[in-house]
Backbone bond lengths (Angstrom), bond angles and torsions (degrees), N, CA, C in turn:
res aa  C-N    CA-C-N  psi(-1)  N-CA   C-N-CA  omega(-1)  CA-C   N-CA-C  phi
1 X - - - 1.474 - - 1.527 109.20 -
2 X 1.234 114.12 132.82 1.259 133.88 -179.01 1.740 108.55 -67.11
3 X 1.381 117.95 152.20 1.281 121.85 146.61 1.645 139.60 -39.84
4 X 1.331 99.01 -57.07 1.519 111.34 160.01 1.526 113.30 -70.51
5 X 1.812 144.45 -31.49 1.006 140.72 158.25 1.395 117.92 -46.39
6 X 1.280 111.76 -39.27 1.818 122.59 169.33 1.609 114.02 -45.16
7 X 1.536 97.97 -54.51 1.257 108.63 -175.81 1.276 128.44 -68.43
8 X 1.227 107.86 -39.38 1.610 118.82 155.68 1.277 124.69 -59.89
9 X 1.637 128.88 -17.72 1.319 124.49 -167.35 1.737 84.29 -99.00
10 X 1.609 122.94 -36.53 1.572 109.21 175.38 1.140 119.42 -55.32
11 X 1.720 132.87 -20.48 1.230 123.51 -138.80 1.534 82.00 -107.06
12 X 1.549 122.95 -48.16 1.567 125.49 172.62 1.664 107.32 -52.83
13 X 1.030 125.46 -42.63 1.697 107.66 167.39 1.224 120.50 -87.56
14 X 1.551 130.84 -20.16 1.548 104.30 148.06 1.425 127.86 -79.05
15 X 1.631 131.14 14.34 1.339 133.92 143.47 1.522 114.94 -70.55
16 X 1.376 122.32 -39.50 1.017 123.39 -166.96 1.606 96.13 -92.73
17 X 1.224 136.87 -11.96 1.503 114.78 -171.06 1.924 93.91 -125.12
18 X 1.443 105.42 -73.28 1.777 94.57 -169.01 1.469 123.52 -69.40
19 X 1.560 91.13 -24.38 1.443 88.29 -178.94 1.763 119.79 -68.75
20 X 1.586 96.25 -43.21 1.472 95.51 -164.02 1.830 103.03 -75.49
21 X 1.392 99.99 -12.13 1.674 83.43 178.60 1.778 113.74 -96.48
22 X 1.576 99.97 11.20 1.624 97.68 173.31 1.584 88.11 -133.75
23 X 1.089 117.89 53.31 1.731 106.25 177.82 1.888 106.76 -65.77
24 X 1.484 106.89 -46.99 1.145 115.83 -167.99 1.680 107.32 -49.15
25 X 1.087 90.87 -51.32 2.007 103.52 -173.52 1.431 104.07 -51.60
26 X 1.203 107.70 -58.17 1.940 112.10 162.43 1.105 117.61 -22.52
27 X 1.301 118.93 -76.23 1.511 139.37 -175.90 1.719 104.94 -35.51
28 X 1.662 100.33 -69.35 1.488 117.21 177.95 1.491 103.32 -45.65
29 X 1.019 129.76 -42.89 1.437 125.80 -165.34 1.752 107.55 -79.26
30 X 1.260 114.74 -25.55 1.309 103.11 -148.61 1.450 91.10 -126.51
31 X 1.814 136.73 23.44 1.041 160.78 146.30 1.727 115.24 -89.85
32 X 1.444 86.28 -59.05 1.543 98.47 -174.97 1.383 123.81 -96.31
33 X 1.532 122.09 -12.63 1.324 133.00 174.30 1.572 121.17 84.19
34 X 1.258 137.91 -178.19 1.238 112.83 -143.35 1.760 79.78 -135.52
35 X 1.494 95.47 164.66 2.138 107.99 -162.62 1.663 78.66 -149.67
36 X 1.282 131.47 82.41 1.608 132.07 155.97 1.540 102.25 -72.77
37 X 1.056 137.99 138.27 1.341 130.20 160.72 1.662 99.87 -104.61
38 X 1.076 137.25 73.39 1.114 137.27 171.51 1.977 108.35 171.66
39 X 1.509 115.86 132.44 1.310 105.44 -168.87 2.185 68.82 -124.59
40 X 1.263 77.52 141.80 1.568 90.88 177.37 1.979 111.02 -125.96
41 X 1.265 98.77 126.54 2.099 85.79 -154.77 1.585 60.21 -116.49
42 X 1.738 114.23 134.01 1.818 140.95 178.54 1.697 94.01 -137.27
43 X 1.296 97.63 159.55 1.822 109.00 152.08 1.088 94.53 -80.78
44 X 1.893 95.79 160.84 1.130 149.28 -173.84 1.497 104.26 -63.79
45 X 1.135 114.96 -41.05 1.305 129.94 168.30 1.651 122.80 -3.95
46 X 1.376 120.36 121.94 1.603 111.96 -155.98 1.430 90.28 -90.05
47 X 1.259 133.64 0.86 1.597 137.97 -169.91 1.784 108.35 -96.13
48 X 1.239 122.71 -4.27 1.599 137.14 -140.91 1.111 95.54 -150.41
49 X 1.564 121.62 77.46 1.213 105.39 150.24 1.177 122.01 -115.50
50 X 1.509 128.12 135.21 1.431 128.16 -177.32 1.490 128.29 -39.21
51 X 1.266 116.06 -54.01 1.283 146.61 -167.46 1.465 110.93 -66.06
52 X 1.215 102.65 -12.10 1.585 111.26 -164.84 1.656 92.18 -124.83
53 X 1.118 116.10 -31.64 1.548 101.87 -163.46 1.679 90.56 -86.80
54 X 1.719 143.35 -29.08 1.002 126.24 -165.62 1.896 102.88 -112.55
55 X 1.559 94.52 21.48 1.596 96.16 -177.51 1.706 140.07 40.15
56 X 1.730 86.96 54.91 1.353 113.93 -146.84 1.576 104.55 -83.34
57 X 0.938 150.34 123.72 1.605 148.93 -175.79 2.554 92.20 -89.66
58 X 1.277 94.02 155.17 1.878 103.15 -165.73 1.737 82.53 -50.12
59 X 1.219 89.48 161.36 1.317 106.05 169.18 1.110 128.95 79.10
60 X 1.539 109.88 -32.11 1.690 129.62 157.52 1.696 116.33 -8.38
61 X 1.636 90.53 -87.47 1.227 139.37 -151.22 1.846 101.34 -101.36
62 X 1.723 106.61 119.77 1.322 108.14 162.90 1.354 124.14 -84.11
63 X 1.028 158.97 95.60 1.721 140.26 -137.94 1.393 113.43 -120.53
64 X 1.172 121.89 95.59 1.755 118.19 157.36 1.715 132.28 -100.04
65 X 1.376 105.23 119.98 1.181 102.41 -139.37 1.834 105.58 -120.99
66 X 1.172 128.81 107.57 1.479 123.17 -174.07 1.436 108.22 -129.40
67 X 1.634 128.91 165.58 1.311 135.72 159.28 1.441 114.46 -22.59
68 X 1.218 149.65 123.60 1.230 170.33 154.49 1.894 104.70 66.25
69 X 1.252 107.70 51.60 1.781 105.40 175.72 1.427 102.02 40.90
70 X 1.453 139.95 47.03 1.296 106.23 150.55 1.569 131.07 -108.01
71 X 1.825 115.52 166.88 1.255 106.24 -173.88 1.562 95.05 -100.83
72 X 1.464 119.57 145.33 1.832 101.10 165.44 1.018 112.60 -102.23
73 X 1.895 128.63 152.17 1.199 117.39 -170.66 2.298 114.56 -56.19
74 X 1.028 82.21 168.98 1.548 95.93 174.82 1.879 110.54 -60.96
75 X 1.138 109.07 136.69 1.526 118.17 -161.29 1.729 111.97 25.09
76 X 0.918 107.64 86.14 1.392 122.46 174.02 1.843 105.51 -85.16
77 X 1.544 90.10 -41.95 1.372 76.93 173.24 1.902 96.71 -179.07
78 X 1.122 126.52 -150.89 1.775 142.80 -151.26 1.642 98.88 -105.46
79 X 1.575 108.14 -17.51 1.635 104.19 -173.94 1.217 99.22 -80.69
80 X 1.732 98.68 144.30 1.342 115.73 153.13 1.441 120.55 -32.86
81 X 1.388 125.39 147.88 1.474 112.08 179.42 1.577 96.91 -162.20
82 X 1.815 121.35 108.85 1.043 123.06 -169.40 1.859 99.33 -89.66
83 X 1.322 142.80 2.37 0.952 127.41 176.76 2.210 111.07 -98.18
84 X 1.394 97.82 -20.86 1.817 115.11 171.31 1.563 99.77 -62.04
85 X 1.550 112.78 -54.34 1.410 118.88 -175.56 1.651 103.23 -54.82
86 X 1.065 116.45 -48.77 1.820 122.57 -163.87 1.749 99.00 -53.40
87 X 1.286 113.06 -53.98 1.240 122.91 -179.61 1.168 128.07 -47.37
88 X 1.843 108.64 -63.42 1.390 112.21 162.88 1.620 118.97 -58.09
89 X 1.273 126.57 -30.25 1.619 111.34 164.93 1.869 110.61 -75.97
90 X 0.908 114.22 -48.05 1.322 93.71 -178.01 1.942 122.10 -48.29
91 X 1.400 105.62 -39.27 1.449 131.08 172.37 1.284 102.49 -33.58
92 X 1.921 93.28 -85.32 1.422 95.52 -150.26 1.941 105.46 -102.28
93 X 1.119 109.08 -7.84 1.358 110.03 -178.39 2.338 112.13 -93.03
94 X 1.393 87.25 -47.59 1.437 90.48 -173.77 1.684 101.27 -82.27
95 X 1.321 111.87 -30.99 1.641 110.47 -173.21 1.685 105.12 95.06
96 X 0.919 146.51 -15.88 1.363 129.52 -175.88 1.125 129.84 11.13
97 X 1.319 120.01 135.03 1.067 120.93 158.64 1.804 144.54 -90.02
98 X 1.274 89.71 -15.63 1.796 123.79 171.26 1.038 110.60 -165.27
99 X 1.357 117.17 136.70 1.752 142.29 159.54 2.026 92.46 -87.90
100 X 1.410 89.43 129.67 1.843 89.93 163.40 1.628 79.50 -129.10
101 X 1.395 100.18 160.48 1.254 128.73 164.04 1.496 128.81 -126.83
102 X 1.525 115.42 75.10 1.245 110.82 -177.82 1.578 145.50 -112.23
103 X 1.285 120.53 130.12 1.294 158.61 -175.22 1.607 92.57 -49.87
104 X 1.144 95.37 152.73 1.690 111.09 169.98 2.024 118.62 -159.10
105 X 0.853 98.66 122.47 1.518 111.65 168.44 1.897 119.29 -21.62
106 X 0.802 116.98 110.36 1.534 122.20 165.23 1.480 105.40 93.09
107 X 1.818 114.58 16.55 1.218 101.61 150.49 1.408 165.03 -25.21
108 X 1.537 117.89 83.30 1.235 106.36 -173.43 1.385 141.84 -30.49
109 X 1.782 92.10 -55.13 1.884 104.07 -170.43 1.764 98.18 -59.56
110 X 1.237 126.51 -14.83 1.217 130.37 -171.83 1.300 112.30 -63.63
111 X 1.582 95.74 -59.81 1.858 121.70 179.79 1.580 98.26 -58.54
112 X 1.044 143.60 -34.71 0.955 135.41 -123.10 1.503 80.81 -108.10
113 X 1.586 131.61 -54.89 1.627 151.75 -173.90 1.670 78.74 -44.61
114 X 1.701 104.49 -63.02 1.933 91.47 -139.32 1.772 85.07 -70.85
115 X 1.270 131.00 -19.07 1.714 103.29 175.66 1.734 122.92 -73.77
116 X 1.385 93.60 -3.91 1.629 104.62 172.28 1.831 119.45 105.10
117 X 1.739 94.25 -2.72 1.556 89.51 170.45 1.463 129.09 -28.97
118 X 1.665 87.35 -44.48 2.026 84.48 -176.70 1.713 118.68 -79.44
119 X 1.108 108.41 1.93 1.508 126.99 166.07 1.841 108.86 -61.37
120 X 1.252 103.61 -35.14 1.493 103.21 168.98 1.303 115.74 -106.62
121 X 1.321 146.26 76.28 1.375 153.56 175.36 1.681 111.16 -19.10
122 X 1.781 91.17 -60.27 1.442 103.31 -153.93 0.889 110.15 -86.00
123 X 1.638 123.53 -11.32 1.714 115.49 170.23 1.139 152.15 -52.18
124 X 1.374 94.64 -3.01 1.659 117.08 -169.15 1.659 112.41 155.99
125 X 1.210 100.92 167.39 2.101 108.69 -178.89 1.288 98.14 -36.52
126 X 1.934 91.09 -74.42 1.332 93.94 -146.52 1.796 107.98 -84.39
127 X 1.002 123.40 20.88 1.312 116.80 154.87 1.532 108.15 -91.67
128 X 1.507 124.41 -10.34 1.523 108.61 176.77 1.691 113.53 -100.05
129 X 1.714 87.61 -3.35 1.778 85.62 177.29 1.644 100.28 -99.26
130 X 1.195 115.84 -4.05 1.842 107.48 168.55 0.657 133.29 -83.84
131 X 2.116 109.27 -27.18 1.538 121.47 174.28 1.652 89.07 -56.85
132 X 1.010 148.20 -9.75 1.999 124.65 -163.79 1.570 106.93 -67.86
133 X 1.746 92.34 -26.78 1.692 99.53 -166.11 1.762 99.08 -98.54
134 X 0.883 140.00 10.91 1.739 141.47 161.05 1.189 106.27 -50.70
135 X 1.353 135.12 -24.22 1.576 126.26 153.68 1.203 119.22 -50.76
136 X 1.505 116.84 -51.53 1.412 119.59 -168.10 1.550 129.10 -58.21
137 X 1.500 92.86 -48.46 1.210 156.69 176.33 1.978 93.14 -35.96
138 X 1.470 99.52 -77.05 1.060 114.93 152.36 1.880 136.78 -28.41
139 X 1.296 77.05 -61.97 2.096 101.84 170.42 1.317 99.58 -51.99
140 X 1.237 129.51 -59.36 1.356 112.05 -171.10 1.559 122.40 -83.34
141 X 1.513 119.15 -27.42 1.483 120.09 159.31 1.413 119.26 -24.48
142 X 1.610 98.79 -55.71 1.446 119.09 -169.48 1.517 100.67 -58.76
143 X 1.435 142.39 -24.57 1.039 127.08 -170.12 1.594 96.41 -115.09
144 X 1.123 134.24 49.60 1.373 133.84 133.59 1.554 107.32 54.59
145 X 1.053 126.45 23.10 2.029 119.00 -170.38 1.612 93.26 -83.40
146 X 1.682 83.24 165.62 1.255 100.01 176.92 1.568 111.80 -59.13
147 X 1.434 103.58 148.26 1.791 115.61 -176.59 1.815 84.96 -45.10
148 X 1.370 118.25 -78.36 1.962 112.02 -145.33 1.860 109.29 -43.31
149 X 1.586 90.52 -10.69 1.739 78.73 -176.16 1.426 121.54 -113.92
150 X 1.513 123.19 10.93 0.767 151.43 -158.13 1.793 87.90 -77.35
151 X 0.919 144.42 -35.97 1.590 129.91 -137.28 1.444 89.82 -119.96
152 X 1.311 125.24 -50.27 1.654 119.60 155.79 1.242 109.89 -54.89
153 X 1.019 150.87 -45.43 1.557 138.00 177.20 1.302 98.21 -49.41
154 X 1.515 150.87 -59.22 1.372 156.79 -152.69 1.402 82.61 -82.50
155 X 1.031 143.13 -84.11 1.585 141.85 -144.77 1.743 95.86 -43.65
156 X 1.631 107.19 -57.21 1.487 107.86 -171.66 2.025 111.56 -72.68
157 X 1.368 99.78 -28.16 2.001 95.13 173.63 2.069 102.54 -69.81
158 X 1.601 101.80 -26.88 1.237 85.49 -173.10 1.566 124.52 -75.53
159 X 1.216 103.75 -21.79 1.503 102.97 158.13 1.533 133.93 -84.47
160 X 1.157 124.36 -8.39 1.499 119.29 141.02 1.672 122.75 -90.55
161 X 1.320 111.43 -0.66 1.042 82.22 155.99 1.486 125.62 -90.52
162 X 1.867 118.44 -20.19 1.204 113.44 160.94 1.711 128.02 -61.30
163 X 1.160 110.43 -21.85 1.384 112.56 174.78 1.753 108.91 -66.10
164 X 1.338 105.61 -32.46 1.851 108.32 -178.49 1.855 113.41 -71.77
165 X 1.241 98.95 -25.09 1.522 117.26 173.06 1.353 116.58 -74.66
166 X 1.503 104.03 -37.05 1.989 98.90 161.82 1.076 101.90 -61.49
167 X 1.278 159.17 -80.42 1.301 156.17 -94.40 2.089 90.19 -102.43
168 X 0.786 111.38 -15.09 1.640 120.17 177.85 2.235 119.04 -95.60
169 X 1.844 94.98 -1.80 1.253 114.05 131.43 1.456 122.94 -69.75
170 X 1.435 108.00 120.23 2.086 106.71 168.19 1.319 81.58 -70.61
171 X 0.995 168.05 -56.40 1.764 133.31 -121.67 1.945 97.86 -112.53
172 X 1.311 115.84 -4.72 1.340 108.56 151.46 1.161 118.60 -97.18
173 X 1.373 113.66 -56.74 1.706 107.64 168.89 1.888 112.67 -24.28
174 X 1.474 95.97 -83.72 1.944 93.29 170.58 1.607 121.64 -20.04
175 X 1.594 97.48 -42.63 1.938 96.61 -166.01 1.395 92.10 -72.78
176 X 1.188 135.63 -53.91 1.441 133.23 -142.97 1.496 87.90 -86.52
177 X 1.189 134.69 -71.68 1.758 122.67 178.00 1.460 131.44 -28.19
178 X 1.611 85.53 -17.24 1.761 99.54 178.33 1.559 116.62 -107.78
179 X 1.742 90.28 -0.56 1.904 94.42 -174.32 1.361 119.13 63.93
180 X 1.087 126.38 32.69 1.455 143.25 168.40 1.746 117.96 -102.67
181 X 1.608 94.85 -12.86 1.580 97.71 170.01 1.730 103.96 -154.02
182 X 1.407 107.70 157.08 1.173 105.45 148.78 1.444 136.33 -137.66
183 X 1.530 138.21 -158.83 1.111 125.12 -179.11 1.335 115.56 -140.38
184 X 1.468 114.41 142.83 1.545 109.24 -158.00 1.216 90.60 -128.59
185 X 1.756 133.62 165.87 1.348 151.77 -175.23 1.697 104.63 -141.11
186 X 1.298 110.19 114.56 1.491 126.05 -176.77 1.141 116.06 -141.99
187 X 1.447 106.94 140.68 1.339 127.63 159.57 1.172 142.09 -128.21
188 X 1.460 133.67 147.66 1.072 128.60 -156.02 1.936 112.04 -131.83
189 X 1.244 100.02 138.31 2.071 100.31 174.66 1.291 104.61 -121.71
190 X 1.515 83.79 123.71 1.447 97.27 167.08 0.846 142.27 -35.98
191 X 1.748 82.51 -57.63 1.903 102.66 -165.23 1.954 107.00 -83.90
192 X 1.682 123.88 6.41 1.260 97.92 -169.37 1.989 71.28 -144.59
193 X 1.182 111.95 -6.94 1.933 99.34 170.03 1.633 87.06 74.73
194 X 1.323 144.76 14.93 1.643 131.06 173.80 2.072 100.41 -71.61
195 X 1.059 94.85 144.00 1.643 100.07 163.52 1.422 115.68 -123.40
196 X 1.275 117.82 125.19 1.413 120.95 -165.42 2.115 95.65 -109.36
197 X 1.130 77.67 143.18 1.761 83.09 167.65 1.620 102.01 -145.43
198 X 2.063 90.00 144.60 1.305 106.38 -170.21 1.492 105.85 -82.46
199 X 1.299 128.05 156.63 1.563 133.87 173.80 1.963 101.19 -95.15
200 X 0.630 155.93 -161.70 1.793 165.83 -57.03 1.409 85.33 173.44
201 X 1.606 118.41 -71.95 1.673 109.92 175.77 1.150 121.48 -60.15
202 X 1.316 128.19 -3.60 1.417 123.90 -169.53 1.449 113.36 86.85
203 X 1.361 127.38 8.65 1.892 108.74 179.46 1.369 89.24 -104.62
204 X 1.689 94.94 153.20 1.419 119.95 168.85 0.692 134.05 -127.66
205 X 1.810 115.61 130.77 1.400 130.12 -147.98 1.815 95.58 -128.19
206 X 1.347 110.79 124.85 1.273 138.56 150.79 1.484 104.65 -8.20
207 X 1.183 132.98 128.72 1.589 132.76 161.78 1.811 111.37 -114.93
208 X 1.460 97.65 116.26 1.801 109.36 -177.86 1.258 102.60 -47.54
209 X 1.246 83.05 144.23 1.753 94.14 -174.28 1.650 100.52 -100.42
C-alpha cells in the first residue's frame, strides 16, 4: 500500500465515521462560517496535534502551525510570513478570544537552534526561520544549567519569548489592553501527554488531568 492509498483509505473512514456522524456541524460551518475563539500557533511537528490534544470538534480550534511554535516580532522585515498573517486574521477578522502558543517536548527546530542551524541564515528556510530564536538560545546559555536541561529550558523560554513578540502586534496589543483578548503559554510532552500552562510570570505548572 502506497502513501497516497493510506490517505485515501483515511479520508473513506473519516467519511464513513466523523464526518457522517457530525455531517450537520459541517454543513453549519461551511454555510455559516466558522467563530473559533481561540487561535492556537503549535509546531509543525507530526507528534502535536492541537485538535487532538484539547479534543477539539472543526471549528473549535483556529490553528497556525510552523517549525518550532514560533511567533516573529511584528515587521521584522519585507518577507512573506504565513504565521503574522494567521494572527492578524484571527485578531481582527475572526475576533479571538485567546492566542495560546504552544511548545512541545523533543522539539526539533529547538535542537536544531542549540546545534547552531540558525548560525547559518542563508543555508536554507529553516535555518533562517531558527536564527529568529538565537536570542533565546542565547537566554539560556547565559544561565549556565546543567547540559540535560538545557533543551527544556529553550522549549519553555521559547514560548515566552513568542508570547512577548505578540504583544509587539498593535492589533493584539490594542485587543488585550482592551480585554478583548488574551494570551496563554503552553506546553505539551509527548512522551507522558502532560500539558503545562504558563501563569502571567511565565512559570509552568502541570494541569491535572
Amino acid at each position: 500500500m502506497t502513501v497516497k492509498d493510506d490517505l485515501i483509505k483515511g479520508y473513506r473512514e473519516f467519511r464513513a465515521g466523523g464526518f457522517s456522524e457530525q455531517k450537520a456541524l459541517y454543513e453549519t460551518l461551511g454555510t455559516k462560517g466558522q467563530k473559533p475563539k481561540v487561535l492556537v500557533i503549535s509546531c509543525a511537528d507530526s507528534r502535536v496535534d492541537p485538535s487532538d490534544i484539547f479534543n477539539a470538534y472543526p471549528g473549535e480550534l483556529f490553528v497556525a502551525r510552523n517549525v518550532a511554535n514560533i511567533v516573529p516580532p511584528h515587521n521584522i522585515g519585507d518577507d512573506i510570513d504565513s504565521t503574522s498573517a494567521a494572527i492578524e486574521y484571527a485578531v481582527t477578522a475572526l475576533g479571538v478570544e485567546m492566542i495560546m502558543v504552544m511548545g512541545h517536548e523533543s522539539c526539533g527546530g529547538v535542537a536544531g537552534c542549540l546545534a547552531g542551524m540558525g548560525d547559518e541564515p542563508h543555508s536554507g528556510y529553516v535555518g533562517k526561520w531558527v536564527s529568529l530564536i538565537n536570542e533565546v538560545r542565547d537566554r539560556i546559555a547565559a544561565q549556565n544549567l546543567p547540559e540535560e536541561d538545557v533543551t527544556l529550558a529553550m522549549e519553555l523560554e521559547n514560548v515566552r519569548y513568542s508570547l512577548e513578540n505578540l504583544m509587539t502586534y498593535p492589533f493584539v496589543k490594542d485587543a488585550v489592553e482592551a480585554g478583548k483578548l488574551s494570551l496563554q503559554g503552553a506546553y505539551f510532552s509527548i512522551i507522558s501527554a502532560k500539558l503545562l500552562l504558563a501563569d502571567e510570570a511565565g512559570k509552568f505548572s502541570e494541569v491535572i488531568a
